[in-house]
C-alpha positions, 0 to 999 in steps of 0.5 A: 541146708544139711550137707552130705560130708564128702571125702577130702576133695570132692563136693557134690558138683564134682560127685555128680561129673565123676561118681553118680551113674558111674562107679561107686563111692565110700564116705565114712561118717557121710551125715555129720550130727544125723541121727535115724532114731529108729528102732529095730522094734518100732521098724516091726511095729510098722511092718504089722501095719496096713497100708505100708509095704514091707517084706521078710527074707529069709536067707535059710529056714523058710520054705525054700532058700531066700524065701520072701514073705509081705507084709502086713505081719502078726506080731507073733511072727518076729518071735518065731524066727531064727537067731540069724540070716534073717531080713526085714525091709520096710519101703517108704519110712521117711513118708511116715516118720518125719525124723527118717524124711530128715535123713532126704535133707542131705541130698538136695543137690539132687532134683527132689523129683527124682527121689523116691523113698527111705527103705530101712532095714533090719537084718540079724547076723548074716542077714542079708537079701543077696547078691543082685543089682538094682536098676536104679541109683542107692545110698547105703546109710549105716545107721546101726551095727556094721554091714560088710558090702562087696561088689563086682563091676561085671555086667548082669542079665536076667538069665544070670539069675538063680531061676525059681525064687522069689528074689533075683539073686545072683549064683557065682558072686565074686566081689572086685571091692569090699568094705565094712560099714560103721554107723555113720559110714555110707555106700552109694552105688549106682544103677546095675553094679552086682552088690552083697550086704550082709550084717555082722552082728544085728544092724540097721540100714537108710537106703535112700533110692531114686525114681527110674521108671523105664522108657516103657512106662514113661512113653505109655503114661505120655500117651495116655495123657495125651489121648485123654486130655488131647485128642478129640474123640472124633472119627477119622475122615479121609482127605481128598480122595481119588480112584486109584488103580489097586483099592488093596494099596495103602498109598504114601499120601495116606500115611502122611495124612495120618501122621499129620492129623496125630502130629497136630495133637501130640507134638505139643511141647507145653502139654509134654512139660506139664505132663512130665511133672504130673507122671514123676509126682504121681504117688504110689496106690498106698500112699494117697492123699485124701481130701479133707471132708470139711475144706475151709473158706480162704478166710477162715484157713488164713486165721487158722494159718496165723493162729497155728503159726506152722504148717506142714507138708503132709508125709505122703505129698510130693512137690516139684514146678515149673516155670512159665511155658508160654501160657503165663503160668508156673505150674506147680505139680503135687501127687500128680495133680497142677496147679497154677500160678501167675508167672511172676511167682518169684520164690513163692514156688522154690519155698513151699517145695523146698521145706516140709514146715511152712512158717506164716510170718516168713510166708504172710508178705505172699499171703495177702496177694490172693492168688498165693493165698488161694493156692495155699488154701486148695492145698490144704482143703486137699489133704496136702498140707496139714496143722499140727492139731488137724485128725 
């Protein structure tokens, strides 16, 4: 496995105990022997793209300072911008590019479903997106040029922003630390520390961020699951009634026969697990895994495997389980959808979560057991895993 290299002295479990969501912390030459390839005009060739998110920020010369443009763009637009304080973001590379995906390797001491994507910038001199914050945890891999980060601990809310822009940046910034970064170097910050980044000379920047939805999010998703797969679709019906002296009072009794009949059908700890896997591998509207239009029969998909010798996770695919939660079952969750396996899965589920390229003969002992074999099958006939020749 590919190891972040962190400062004398620490390791990961220590950098999770004293740094993560706590304060932040520099790593020179952070990704020994990692390369991110990619190239200022291949990162623009994506942006022109539909169907990947992108975004333009420009610091000066646009229609008002910090002006942010979306993609997809013109080819023609790049040639038109200034020779500085310019930006482009593009969200989700690692999801297109498997050399960028490579870069997620080095931080598997994380919990894979708590990873989001590789946004990779492109920032001329000055360059930047201002001094803001973020909700969520970041690390800043610098992959070309120098970028200079400064950051102050004082806390930030909405009505510190500068109103009417279209990006949330911060008027009075005064930085508390500061670092200039090589290629090779790497900032991690966590959720809500104020930061700055601005280019010295043209650079490139791997920010590799984590899923944070809110407490909102989560709690509404929940619900909806639970109405749609848990409570029937009857109508209330009254318990045993009795005159009572003001027809206008809702009585104690009743409420708690109210929240007895939810409490039946919401607190049910199996549907909450199961339920939490399917929110966090839930994909994005853009990056959607289609069917394929032809599935293949377990046998003819077995002869494929053998014949390919190689599988691979397809790019926009993300994979998290779970184990047996009193039914008998491991659960294996895939852009929001599960499947199942017999309890006794062993190491078939932490294998084909783990590596993004299945190998038939390290997999053919699981392969001849049915269960594994039609598993392996469905995630192909659903677009989620994908031979090299596959269109």
């Amino acid at each position: 496995m590919h190891q972040l290299q962190f400062p004398q002295g620490l390791n990961a479990e220590k950098f999770l105990k004293h740094y993560w969501q706590r304060k932040p912390l520099l790593i020179r030459q952070a990704l020994p022997g990692f390369r991110c390839g990619l190239q200022p005009d291949e990162l623009a060739g994506m942006a022109c793209e539909e169907g990947i998110e992108s975004r333009l920020v420009l610091e000066r010369h646009g229609a008002s300072p910090w002006e942010a443009r979306y993609g997809p763009f013109d080819e023609e637009i790049f040639s038109q911008l200034p020779a500085s304080h310019w930006t482009l973001l593009v969200q989700d590379v690692d999801k297109h590019l498997p050399l960028v995906a490579g870069l997620l390797d080095h931080f598997r001491f994380i919990p894979d479903w708590r990873l989001d994507d590789v946004m990779v910038s492109y920032a001329t001199d000055q360059g930047s997106v201002g001094p803001h914050i973020d909700d969520y945890d970041v690390f800043l891999y610098q992959a070309k040029g120098r970028r200079r980060w400064k950051i102050h601990y004082q806390s930030v809310s909405e009505e510190d922003y500068i109103p009417g822009l279209d990006l949330r940046i911060l008027p009075d910034f005064a930085a508390e630390d500061e670092w200039v970064l090589e290629p090779g170097d790497m900032l991690y910050l966590p959720p809500n520390v104020a930061h700055w980044g601005i280019a010295e000379g043209e650079c490139m920047t791997c920010s590799v961020g984590f899923r944070a939805p809110t407490l909102r999010e989560m709690a509404t998703a929940w619900f909806e699951s639970t109405i749609e797969h848990h409570l029937p679709q009857q109508r209330y019906r009254d318990p045993l009634l009795r005159p009572q002296e003001s027809p206008g009072e809702i009585l104690p009794s009743a409420l708690a026969d109210f929240r007895e009949e939810l409490a039946r059908y919401l607190e049910n700890p199996t549907n909450n697990n199961r339920w939490f896997g399917s929110f966090i591998t839930e994909p994005k509207e853009n990056l959607q895994v289609v069917p394929r239009d032809q599935p293949l029969q377990e046998t003819d998909f077995l002869n494929r495997f053998r014949q390919a010798a190689v599988i691979h996770r397809h790019g926009y695919s993300r994979m998290a389980f779970s184990r047996e939660d009193g039914d008998g079952h491991d659960t294996l969750y895939v852009n929001g959808q599960q499947y199942t396996l017999p309890s006794e899965s062993g190491d078939f589920l932490p294998v084909i979560t783990h590596y993004r390229e299945l190998h038939f003969g390290y997999l053919q002992d699981w392969l001849i057991q049915p269960d594994y074999l039609s598993l392996l099958c469905r995630l192909y006939n659903d677009g989620h895993l994908e031979f090299d020749h596959d269109v």
